[in-house]
N, C-alpha and C positions, 0 to 999 in steps of 0.2 A: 498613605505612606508606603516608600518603597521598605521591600524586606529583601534582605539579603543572607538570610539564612539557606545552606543547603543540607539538603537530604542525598546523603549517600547512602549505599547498599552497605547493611549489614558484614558481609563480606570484605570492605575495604576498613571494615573498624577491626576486624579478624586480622588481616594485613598490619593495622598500626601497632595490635599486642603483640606480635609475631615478630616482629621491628624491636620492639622491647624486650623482648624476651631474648633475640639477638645480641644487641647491643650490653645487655645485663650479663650474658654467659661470656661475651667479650673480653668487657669488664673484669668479671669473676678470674676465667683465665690467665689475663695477663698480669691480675694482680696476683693471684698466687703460685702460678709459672715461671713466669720472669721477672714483674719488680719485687716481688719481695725477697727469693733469691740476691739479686743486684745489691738490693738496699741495708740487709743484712752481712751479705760478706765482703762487699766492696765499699758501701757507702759506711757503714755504722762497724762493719768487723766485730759484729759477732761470732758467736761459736755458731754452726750451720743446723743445730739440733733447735734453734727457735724457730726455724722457719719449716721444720717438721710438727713443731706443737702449733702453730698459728694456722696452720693449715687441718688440723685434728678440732682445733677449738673452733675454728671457722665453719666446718660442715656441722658440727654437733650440736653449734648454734643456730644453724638453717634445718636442720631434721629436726631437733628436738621442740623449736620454736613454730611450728608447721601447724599443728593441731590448734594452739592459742591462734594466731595468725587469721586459721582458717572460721573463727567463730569471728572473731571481727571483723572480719569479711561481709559476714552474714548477718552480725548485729549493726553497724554501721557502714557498709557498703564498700565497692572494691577501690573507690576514687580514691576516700581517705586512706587507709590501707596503704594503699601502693605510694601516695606523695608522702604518708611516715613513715612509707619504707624505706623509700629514696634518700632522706631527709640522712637517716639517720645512715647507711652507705655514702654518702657524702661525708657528711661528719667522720664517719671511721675514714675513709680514704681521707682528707683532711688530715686528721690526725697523724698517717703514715707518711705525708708527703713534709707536713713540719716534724715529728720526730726527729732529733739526734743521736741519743743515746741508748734512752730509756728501751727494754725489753719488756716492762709490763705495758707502756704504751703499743708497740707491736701487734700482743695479744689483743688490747681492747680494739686495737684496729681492725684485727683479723673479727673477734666477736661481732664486732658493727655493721660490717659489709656480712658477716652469714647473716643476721639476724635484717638484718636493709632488703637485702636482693631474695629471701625469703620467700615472700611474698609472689611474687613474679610467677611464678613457677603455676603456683594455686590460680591467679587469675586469666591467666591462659587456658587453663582446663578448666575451669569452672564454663567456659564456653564451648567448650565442646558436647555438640547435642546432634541431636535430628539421623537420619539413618547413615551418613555419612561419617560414621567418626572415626574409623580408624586411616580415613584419608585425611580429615584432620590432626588425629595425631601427628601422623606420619609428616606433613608440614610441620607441625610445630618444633618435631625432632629433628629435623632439618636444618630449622634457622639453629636452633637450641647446641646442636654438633657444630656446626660453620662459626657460630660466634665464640664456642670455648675451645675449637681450634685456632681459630684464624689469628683470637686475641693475642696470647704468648709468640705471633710469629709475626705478627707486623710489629707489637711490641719492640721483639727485639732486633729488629729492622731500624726503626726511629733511637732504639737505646744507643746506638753506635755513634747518630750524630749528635749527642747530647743526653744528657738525663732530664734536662727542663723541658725539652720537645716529647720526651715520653710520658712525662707527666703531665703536661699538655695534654696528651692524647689519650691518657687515661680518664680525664674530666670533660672533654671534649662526649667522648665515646659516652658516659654519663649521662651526661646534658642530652644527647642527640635522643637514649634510652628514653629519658622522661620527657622529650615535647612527643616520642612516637607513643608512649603510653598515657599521657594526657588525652592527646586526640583517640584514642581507641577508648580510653573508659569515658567517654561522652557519650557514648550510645548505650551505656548500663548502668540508665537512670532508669527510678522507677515512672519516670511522667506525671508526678505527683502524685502517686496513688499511697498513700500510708498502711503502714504494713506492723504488725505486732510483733518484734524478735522477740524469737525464743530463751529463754534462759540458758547456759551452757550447760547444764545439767541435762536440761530437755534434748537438747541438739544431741549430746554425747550418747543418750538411752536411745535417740535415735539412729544415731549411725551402729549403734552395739546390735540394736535388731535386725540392722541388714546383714551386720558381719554373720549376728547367729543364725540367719537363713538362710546362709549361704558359708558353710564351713569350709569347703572345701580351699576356699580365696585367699585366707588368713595364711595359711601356712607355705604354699604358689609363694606369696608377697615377702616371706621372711626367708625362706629359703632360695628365692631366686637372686636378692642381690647378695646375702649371704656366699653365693659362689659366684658370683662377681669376685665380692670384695677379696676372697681366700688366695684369687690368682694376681689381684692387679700389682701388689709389691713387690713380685716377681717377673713379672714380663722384660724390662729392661733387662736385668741379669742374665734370666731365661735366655733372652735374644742371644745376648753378648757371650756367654758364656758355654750355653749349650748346641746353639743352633750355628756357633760361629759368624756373627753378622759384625759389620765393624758398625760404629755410630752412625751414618752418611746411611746407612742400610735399612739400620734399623725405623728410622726418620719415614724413608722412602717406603719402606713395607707398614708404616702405621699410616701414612696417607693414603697408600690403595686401598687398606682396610676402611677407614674413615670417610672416603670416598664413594667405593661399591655400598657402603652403609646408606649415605647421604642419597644416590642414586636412586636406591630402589627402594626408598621407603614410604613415597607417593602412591608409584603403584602398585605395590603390597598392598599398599592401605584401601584403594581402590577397589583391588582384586579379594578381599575381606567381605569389605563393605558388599559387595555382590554377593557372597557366597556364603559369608557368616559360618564358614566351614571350621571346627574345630583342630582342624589338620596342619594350619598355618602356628598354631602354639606347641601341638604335640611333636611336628616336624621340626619348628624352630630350634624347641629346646635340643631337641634330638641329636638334631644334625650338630648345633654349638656343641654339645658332648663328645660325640663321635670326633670333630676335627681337633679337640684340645687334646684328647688321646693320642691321635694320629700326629699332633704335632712335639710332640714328647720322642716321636721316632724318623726324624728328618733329621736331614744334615745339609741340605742345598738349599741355596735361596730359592729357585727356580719353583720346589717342591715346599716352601715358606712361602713363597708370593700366592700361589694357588691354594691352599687352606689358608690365608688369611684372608683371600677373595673369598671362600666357602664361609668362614666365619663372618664376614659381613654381608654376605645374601640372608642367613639364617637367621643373625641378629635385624635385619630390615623385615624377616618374616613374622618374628614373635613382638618386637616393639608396638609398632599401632594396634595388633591384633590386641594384646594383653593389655594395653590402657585404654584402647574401645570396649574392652568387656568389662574392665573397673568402675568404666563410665555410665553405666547399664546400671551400676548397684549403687550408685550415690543417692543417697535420697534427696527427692525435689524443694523440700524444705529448710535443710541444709548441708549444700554443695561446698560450700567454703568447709564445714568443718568435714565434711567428709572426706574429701582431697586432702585437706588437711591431716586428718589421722590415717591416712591410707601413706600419706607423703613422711609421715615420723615411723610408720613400721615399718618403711624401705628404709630409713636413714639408719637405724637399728641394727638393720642388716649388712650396711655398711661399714659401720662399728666395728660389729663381731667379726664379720668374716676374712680381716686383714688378722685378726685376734687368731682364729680357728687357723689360717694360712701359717704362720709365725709357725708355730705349734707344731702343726703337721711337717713343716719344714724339716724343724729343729728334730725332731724325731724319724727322719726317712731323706727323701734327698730333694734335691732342685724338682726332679717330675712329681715328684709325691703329691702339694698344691697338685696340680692340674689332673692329676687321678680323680681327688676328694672334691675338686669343683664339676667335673666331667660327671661324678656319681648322682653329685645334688641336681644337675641339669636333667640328668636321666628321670630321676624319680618324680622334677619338674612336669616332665614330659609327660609321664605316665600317670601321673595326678587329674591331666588334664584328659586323657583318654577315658579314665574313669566318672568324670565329672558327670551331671546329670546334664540333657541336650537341652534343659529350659534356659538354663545359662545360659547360653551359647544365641538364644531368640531376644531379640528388642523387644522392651515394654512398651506400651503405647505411653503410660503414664513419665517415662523417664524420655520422649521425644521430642520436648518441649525444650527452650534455649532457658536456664535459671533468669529469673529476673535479679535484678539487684538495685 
């Protein structure tokens, strides 16, 4: 009998999660960019404050849901996983697209699609292995930036000629997500081989040993989105307000940024992998510090477009390097939950540090934020200078690709 099965390279099932991971941040995008905006204050006329809590309730539910996720991963594998993750972001979108009224529907809409597209995230990194991984990162944040830019802006491109054609392209965009992550988890089968999962209990006391033997990483993880999160409720203001940019401006100066990010985040990732130099984290965080101070003291676009270029060379320096070195400490037994609880301590930080931004606001002025996030990036930096250099070396035992 003729067989028609083929064997592709490892690498092109890389491509198909990468695809997904794409088309999912898409997704994510322009559902809470642009349709839910639309759908709340022009379709349904709402107050605009649901579509600040749908958006809080949405990521809270993908951070905090991250850790369970990531044990099911590993007790029943990534296939099932990711098609009940899907299943159930269809259902929540679904639900948003027949809504009329209801504002607790909204919410469950939003909860559905965090806790749906969840997953995603984890089964992309759970494959990153072998001595090349911060060039894999660096692809994955690639597609991962392209798909949750691109989503809200073709979005609302198609929103002009219709609302039915956007939502069209919202389930379209879905659909396309899940034939490219079907075809990629076909190759993270075990080949029959039966395997004994761990207890959650077990998985958890495991990943707490690698945390404990490696202290220094815990706190790197909370504190780094931590000043993320302090500055990002302000930057539009920021722009408009202190730097004098008009809207059309400000647009145009997050795509250079978002751009020079996308650009060099390949070969950063490259340039790591060769050198395994701790310089690309302590430089990274560094320099992100140094330009959000300096940009608290500008007045010209000219002297804005070039520290937002500096800020996204700096950020394409520390990204692959800092999730190649994460990927170093997962342990080989369980990857799902380790991604997993590595993935809800960033979410944490997320959380908090619009919380900590608010605060520092209300108490000091518009620059105050980006002082208190410039500090935390310092100390970032210099966390990692201190760090021991075993860190910093590939195990032999973590160079293997997780089976699943």
């Amino acid at each position: 009998m003729f067989s028609f099965k083929v064997r592709l390279p490892r690498s092109q099932f890389r491509y198909s999660l990468a695809f997904l991971l794409l088309f999912a941040e898409w997704v994510r995008g322009a559902y809470l960019i642009a349709f839910l905006p639309n759908l709340v204050d022009e379709k349904l006329q709402l107050p605009g404050s649901i579509v600040g809590l749908a958006v809080s309730v949405h990521y809270l539910t993908d951070s905090l849901s991250k850790t369970f996720i990531g044990y099911l991963m590993d007790r029943y594998g990534t296939r099932i996983v990711m098609h009940g993750g899907l299943i159930l972001a269809l259902v929540g979108l679904t639900i948003a697209l027949m809504t009329k009224t209801s504002e607790g529907l909204i919410i469950t809409s939003s909860a559905l699609m965090g806790l749906g597209l969840s997953p995603v995230w984890l089964i992309c990194m759970k494959q990153v292995n072998g001595p090349n991984r911060a060039e894999q990162v660096g692809k994955l944040y690639a597609y991962w930036m392209a798909g949750l830019g691109l989503g809200p802006v073709l979005f609302n491109f198609v929103l002009d000629a219709g609302g039915i054609y956007g939502d069209m392209l919202l389930v379209l965009a879905l659909a396309m997500g899940w034939t490219a992550g079907t075809f990629g988890c076909r190759v993270m089968v075990n080949n029959g081989k039966v395997t004994t999962p761990l207890s959650v209990i077990s998985q958890l006391r495991n990943v707490a040993s690698y945390m404990k033997n490696n202290p220094y990483l815990l706190p790197a993880i909370v504190l780094q989105t931590t000043g993320a999160g302090i500055v990002v409720p302000f930057l539009s203001l920021f722009a408009l307000e202190r730097l004098g940019l008009s809207h059309s401006e400000l647009s145009l100066v997050m795509i250079l940024g978002g751009a020079c990010v996308v650009l060099l985040l390949v070969p950063m990732g490259k340039w790591y992998d060769s050198s395994g130099s701790r310089w690309f984290l302590v430089g990274g965080f560094g320099l992100f510090a140094v330009t959000l101070v300096a940009l608290t003291g500008v007045d010209t676009l000219s002297l804005t477009v070039i520290l937002v270029a500096v800020m996204g060379l700096s950020y394409a320096m520390l990204l692959p390097a800092w999730n190649a070195l994460m990927s170093r400490h997962i342990p080989n037994d369980a990857p799902g939950t380790g991604w997993g609880v590595l993935s809800t301590i960033e979410g944490l930080g997320v959380v908090v540090g619009p919380l900590i931004g608010s605060w520092v606001y209300a108490n000091g002025n518009l620059a105050t934020p980006f002082h208190v996030s410039a500090l935390l990036f310092s100390v970032i930096g210099f966390s990692y200078l201190l760090m021991p250099s075993k860190l910093f070396i590939q195990s032999k035992e973590h160079s293997s690709c997780p089976s699943d």
